[in-house]
C-alpha positions as CSV (number, residue, x, y, z in Angstrom):
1,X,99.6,102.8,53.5
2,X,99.4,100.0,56.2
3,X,97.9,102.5,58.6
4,X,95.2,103.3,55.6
5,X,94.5,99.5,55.2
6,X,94.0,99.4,58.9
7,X,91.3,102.3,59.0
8,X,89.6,100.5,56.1
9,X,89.1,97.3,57.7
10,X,88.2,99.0,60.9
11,X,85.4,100.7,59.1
12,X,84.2,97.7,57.0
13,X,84.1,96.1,60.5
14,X,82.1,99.0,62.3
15,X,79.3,98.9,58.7
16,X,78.3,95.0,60.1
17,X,77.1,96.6,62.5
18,X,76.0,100.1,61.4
19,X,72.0,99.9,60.4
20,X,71.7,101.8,57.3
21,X,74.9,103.6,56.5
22,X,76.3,100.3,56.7
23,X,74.7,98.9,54.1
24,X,75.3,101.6,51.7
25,X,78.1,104.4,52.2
26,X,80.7,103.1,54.6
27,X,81.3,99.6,52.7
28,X,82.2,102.4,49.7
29,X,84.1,104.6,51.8
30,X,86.3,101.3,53.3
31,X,86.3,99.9,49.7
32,X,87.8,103.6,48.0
33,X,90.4,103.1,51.1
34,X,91.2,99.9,50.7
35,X,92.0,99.9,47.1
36,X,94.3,102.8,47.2
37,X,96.1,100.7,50.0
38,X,96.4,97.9,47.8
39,X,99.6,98.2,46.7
40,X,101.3,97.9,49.9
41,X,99.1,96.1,52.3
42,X,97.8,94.0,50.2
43,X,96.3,91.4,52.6
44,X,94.4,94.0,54.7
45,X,93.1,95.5,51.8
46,X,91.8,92.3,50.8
47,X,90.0,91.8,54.0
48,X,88.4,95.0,54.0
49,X,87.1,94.3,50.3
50,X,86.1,91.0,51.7
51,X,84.2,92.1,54.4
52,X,82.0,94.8,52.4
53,X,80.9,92.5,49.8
54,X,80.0,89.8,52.4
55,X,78.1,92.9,54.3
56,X,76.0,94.3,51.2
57,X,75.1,90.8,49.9
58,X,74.4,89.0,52.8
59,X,74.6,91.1,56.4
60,X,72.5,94.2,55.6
61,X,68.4,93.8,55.7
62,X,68.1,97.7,55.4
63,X,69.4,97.4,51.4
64,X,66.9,94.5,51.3
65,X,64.0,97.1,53.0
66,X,65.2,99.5,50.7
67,X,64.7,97.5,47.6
68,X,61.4,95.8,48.4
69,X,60.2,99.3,49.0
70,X,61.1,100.5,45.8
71,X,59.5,97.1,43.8
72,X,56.5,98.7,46.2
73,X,56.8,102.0,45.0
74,X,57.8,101.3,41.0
75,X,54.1,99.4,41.4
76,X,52.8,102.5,42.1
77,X,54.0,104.3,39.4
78,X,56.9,106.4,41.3
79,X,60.3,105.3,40.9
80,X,63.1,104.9,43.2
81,X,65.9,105.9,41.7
82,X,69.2,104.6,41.1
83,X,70.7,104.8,44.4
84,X,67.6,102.9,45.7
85,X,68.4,99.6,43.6
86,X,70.6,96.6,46.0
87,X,72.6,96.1,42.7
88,X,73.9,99.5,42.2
89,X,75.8,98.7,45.6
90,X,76.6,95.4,45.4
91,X,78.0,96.0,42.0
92,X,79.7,99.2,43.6
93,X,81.5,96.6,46.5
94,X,82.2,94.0,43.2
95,X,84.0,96.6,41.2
96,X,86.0,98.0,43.5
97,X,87.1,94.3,44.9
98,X,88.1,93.8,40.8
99,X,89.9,97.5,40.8
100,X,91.6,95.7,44.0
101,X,92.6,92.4,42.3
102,X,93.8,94.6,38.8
103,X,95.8,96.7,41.2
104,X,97.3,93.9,43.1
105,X,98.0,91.5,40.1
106,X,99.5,94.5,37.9
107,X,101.9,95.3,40.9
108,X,103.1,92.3,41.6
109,X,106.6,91.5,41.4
110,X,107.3,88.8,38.6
């Protein structure tokens, strides 16, 4: 698990600097990774979960592209679509950072 936890901080690292996969899919993919490594490296997979939400919410202008197109397009009459909305993956990064927490706080020895 610690060499899991490792990987998924690695990849939250490399989608800073990733352009648009980096705003979208890796963060979930390092996310996924670092809650199943939870329970045994729990620091790492912390900092992994840490990273992505910082990334989404503050790092990646192609989400922010992405979403001020689809107010563009929704004014237009055509929609998006889900995947197309900046809170379907911040709230994607926020609920696997709570999955993270639950995992780490129900494991914990007492």
């Amino acid at each position: 698990m610690k060499a899991l936890a490792i990987v998924a901080v690695v990849v939250a690292g490399i989608s800073v600097v990733v352009p648009y996969f980096g705003g979208t899919y890796l963060p979930v993919i390092a996310g996924i990774m670092a809650v199943i490594a939870v329970k045994e490296q729990h620091v790492l997979s912390f900092v992994a979960l840490g990273i992505n939400v910082v990334n989404v919410a503050f790092l990646s202008w192609s989400l922010y592209v992405i979403h001020e197109g689809c107010k563009i397009a929704s004014a237009l009459d055509s929609g998006c679509g889900l995947l197309g909305n900046f809170w379907t993956w911040m709230g994607l990064n926020l609920v696997l950072l709570a999955a993270g927490v639950v995992l780490h706080l129900v494991n914990k020895k007492a």
